[in-house]
C-alpha positions in Angstrom: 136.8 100.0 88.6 135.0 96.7 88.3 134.8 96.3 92.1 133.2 99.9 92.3 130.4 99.5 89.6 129.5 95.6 91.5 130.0 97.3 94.9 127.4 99.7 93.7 125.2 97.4 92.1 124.5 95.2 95.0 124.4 98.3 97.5 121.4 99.5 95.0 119.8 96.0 94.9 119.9 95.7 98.6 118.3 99.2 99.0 115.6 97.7 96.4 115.1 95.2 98.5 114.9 96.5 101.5 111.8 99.4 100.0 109.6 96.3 99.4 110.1 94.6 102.5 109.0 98.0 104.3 106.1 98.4 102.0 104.9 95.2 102.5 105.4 95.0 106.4 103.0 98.9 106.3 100.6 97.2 104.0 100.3 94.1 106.5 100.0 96.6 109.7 97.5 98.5 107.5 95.7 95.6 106.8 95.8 94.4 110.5 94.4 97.9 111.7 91.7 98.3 109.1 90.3 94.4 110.7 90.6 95.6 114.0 88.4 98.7 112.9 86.0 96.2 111.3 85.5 94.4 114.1 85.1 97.1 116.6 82.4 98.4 114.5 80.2 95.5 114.7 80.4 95.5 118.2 
């Protein structure tokens, strides 16, 4: 039963994990693409 429960904890905190990293990779592309936009603007 132990094994289960840690099992599940670390499946959980790897899903955790793995929601930031793709939030912070879209807001990095998002910030990329709104410089981009900015610049082609000025020109």
């Amino acid at each position: 039963m132990k094994t289960i429960a840690t099992l599940l904890a670390l499946s959980f905190a790897f899903a955790l994990a793995g929601c930031n990293t793709i939030k912070g990779a879209g807001q990095d592309i998002q910030k990329a693409g709104e410089k981009i936009e900015d610049a082609a603007k000025k020109k």
